[in-house]
Residue frames as a rotation matrix with the C-alpha (Angstrom) as fourth column:
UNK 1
0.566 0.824 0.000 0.00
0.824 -0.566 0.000 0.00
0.000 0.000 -1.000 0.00
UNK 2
0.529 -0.267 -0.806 2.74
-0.078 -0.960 0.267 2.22
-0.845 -0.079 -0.529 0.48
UNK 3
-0.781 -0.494 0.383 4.59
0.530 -0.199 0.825 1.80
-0.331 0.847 0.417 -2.85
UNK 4
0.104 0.716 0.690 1.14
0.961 -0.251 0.115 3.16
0.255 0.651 -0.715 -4.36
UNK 5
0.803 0.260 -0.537 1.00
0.512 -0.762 0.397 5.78
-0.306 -0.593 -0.744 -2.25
UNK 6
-0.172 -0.861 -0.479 4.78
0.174 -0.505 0.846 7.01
-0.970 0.063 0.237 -2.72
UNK 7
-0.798 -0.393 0.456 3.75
0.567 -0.236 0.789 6.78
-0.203 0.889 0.411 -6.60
UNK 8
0.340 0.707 0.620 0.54
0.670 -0.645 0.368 8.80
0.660 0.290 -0.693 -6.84
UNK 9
0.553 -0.102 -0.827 2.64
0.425 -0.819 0.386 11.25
-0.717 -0.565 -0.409 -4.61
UNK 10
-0.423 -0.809 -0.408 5.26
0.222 -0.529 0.819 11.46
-0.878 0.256 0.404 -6.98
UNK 11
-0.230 0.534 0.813 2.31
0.931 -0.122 0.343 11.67
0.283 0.836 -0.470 -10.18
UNK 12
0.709 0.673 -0.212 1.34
0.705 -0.687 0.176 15.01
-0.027 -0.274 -0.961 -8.03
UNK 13
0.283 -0.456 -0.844 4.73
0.290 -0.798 0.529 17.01
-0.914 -0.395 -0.093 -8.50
UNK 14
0.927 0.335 -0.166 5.26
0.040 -0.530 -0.847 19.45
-0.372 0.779 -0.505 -11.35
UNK 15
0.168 -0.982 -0.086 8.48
0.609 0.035 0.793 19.59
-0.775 -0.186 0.603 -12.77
UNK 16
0.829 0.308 0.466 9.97
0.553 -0.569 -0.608 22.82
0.078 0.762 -0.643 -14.30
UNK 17
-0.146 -0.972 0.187 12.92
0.912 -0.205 -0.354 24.36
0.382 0.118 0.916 -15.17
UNK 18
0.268 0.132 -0.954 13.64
0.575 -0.817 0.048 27.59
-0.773 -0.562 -0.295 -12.92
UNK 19
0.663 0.330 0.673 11.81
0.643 -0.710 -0.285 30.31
0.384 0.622 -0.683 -15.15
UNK 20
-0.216 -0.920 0.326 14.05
0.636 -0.386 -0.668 33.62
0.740 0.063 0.669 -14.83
UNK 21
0.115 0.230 0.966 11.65
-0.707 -0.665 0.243 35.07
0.698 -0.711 0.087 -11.98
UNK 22
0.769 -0.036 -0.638 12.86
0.399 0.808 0.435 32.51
0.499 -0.589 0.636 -9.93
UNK 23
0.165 -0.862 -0.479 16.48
0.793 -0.173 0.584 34.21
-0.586 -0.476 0.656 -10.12
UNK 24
0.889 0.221 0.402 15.94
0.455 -0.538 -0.710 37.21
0.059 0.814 -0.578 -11.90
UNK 25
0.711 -0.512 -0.481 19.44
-0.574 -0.819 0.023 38.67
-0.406 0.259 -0.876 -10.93
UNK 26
0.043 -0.458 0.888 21.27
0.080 0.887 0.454 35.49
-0.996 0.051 0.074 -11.85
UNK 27
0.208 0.210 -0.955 22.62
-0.953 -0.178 -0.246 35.43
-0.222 0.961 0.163 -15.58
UNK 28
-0.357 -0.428 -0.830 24.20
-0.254 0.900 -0.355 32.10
0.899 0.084 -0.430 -14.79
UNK 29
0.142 0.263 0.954 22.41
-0.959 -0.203 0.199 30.16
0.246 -0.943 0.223 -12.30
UNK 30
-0.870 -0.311 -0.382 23.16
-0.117 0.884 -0.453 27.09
0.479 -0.349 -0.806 -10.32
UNK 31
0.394 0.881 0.262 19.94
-0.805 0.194 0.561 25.37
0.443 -0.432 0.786 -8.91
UNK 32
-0.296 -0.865 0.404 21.21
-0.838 0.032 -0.545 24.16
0.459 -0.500 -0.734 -6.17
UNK 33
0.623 0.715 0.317 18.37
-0.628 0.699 -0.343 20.94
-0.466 0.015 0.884 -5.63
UNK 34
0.984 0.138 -0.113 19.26
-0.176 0.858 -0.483 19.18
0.030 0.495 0.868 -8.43
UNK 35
0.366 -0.922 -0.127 23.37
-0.750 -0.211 -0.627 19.93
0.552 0.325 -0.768 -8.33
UNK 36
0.816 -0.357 -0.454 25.50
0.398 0.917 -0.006 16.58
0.419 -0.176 0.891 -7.60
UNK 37
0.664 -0.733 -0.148 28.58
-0.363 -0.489 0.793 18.58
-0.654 -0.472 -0.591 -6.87
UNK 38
0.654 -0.477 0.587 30.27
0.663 0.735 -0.142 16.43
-0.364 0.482 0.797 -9.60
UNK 39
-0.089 -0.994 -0.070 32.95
0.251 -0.091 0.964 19.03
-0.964 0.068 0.257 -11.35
UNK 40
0.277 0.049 0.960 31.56
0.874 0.403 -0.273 19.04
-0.400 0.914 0.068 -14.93
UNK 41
0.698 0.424 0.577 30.67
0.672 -0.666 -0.323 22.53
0.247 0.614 -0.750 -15.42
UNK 42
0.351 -0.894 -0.278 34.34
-0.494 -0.429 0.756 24.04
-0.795 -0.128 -0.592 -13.77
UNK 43
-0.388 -0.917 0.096 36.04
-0.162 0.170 0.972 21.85
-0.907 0.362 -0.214 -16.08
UNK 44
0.180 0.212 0.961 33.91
0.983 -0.074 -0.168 21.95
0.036 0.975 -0.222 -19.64
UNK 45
0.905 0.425 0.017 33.59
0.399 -0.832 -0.385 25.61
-0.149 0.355 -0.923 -19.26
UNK 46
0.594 -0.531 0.605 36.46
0.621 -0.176 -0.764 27.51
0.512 0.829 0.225 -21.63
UNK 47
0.064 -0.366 0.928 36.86
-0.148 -0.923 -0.354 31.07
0.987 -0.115 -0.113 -19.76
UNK 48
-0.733 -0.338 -0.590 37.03
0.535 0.248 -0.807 29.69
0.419 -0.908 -0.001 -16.07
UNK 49
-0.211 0.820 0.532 33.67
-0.768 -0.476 0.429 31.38
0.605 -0.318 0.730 -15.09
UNK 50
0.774 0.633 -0.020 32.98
-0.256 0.342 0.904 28.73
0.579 -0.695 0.427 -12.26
UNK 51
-0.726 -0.680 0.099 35.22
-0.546 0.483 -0.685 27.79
0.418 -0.551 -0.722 -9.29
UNK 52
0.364 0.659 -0.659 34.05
0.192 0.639 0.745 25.13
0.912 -0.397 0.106 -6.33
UNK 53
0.107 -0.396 0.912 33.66
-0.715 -0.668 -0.206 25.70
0.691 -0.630 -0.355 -3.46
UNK 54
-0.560 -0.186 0.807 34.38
-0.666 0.680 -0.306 23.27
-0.492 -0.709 -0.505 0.46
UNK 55
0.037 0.520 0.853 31.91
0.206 0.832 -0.516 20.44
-0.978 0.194 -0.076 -0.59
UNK 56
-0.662 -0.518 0.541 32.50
0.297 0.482 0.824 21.02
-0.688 0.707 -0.165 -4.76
UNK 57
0.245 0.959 -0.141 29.48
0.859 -0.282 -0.428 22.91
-0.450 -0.016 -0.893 -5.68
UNK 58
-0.243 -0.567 0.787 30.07
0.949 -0.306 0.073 25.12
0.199 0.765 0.613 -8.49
UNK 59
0.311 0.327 -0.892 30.15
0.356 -0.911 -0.210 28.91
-0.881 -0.252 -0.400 -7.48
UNK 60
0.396 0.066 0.916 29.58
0.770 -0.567 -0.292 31.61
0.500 0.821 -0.275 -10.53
UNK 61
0.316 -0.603 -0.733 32.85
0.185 -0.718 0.671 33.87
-0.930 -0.348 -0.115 -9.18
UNK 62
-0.621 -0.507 -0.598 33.57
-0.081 -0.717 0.692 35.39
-0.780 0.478 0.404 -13.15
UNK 63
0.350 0.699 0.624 30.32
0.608 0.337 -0.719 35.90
-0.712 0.631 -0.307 -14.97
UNK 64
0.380 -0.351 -0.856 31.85
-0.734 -0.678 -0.048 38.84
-0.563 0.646 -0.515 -17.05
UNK 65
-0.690 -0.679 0.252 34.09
-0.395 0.644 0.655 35.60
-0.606 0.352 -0.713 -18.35
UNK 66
0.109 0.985 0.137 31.02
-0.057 0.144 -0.988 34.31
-0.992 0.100 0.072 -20.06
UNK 67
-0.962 0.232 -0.143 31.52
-0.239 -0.468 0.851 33.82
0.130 0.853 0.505 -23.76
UNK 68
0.162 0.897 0.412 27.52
-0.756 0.381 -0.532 31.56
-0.634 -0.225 0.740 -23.52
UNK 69
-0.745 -0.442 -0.500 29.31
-0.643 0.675 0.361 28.90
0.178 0.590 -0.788 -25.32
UNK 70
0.370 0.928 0.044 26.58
-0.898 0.345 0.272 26.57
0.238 -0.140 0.961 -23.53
UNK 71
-0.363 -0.533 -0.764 29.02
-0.039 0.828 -0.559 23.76
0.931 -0.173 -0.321 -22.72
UNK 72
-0.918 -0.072 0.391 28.01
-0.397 0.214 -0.893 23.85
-0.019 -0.974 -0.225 -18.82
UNK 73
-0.211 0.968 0.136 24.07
-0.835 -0.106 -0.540 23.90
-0.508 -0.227 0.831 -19.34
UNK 74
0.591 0.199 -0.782 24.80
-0.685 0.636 -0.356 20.87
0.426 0.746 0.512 -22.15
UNK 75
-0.427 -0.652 -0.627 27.27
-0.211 0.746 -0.632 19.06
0.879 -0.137 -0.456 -20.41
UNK 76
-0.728 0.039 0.684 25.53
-0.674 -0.224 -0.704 18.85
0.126 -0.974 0.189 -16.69
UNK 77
-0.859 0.328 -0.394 24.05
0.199 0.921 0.334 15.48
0.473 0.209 -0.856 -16.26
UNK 78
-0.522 0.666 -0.532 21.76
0.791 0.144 -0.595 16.98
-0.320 -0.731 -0.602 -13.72
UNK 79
0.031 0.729 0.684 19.99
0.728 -0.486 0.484 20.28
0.685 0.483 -0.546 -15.48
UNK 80
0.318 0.097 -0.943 20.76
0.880 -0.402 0.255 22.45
-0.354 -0.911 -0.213 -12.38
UNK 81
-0.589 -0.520 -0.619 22.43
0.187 -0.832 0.522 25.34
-0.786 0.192 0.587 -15.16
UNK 82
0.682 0.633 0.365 20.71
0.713 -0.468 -0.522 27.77
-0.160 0.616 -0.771 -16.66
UNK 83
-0.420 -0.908 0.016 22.03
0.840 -0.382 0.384 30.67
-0.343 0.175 0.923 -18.75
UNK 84
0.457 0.757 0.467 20.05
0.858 -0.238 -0.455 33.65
-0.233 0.608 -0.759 -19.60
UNK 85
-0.167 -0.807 -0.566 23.11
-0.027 -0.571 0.821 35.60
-0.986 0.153 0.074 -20.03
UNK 86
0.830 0.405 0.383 22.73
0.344 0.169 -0.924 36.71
-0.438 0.899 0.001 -23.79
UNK 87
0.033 -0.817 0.576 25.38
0.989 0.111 0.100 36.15
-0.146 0.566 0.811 -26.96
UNK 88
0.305 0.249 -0.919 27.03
0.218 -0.958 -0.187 39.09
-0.927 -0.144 -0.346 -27.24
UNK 89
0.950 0.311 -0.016 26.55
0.117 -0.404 -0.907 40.83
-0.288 0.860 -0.420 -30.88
UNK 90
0.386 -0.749 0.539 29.39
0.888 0.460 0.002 40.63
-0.249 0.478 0.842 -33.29
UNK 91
0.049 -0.417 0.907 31.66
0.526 -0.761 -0.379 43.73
0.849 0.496 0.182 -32.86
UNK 92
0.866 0.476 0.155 30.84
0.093 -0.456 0.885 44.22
0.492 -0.752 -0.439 -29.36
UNK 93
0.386 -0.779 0.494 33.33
-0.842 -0.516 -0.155 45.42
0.376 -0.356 -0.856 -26.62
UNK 94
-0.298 -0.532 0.793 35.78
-0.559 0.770 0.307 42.54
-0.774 -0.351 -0.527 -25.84
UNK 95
0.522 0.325 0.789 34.85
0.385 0.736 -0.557 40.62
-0.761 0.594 0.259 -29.05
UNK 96
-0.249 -0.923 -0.294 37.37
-0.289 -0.219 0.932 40.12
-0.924 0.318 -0.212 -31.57
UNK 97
0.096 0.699 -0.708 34.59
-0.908 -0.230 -0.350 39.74
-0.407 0.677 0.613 -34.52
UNK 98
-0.820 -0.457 -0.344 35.13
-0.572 0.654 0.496 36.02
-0.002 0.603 -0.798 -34.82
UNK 99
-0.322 0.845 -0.427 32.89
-0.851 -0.060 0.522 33.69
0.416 0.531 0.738 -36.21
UNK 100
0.740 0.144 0.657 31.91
-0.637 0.464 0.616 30.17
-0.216 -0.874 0.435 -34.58
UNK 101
0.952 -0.115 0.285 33.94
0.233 0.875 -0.425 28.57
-0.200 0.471 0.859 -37.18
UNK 102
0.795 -0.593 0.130 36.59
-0.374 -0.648 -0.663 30.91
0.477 0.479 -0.737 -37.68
UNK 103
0.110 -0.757 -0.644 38.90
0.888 0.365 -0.278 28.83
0.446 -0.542 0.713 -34.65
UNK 104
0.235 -0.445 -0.864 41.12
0.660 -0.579 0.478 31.14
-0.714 -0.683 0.158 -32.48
UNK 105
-0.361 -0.660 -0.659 41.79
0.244 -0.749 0.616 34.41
-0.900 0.062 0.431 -33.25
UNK 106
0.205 0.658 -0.725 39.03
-0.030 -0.736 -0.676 35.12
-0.978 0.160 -0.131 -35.40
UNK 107
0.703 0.067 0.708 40.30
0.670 0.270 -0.691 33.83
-0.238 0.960 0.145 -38.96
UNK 108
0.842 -0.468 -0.269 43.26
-0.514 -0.846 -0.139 36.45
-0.163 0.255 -0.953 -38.69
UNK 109
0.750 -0.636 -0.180 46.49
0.430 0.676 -0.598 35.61
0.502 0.371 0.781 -39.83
């Protein structure tokens, strides 16, 4: 009788990704529920925009570093990253007008 129970409890929760009024100042957010502490998203992510902190739990300590490459939010077995940091526009300040394909350094010789 209780296995039923435990499953028409779990038929009664909603699951949804945290909407941006959840964390509205948050351009990179860590949802800290679902996070394992595993390590992925410090070591997929290019510009070093996450450290960990005592128990491994990724802290966002250089969002400016940001390119939104999406490698943390795609690589995170658990879904706990969100980005709503937007790509920034081709010519902008710190952007060296490269394309995705262009490799390093922007197709310059």
């Amino acid at each position: 009788m209780a296995e039923g129970k435990a499953s028409q409890e779990a038929l009664k929760r909603v699951w949804h990704y945290p909407s941006r009024e959840e964390h509205p100042e948050a351009e990179i957010f860590v949802f800290d529920a679902w996070c394992k502490s595993c390590g992925i998203c410090t070591a997929f992510c290019p510009t070093g925009v996450f450290t960990s902190d005592k128990s491994g739990r990724p802290v966002v300590t250089n969002p400016d570093k940001c390119i939104v490459c999406g490698l943390c939010e795609i690589m995170c077995p658990d879904m706990a990253i969100t980005v709503h940091k937007e790509r920034r526009k081709k010519g902008a300040s710190g952007d060296n007008g490269a394309k995705p394909d262009d490799g390093p350094g922007g197709g310059q010789a």
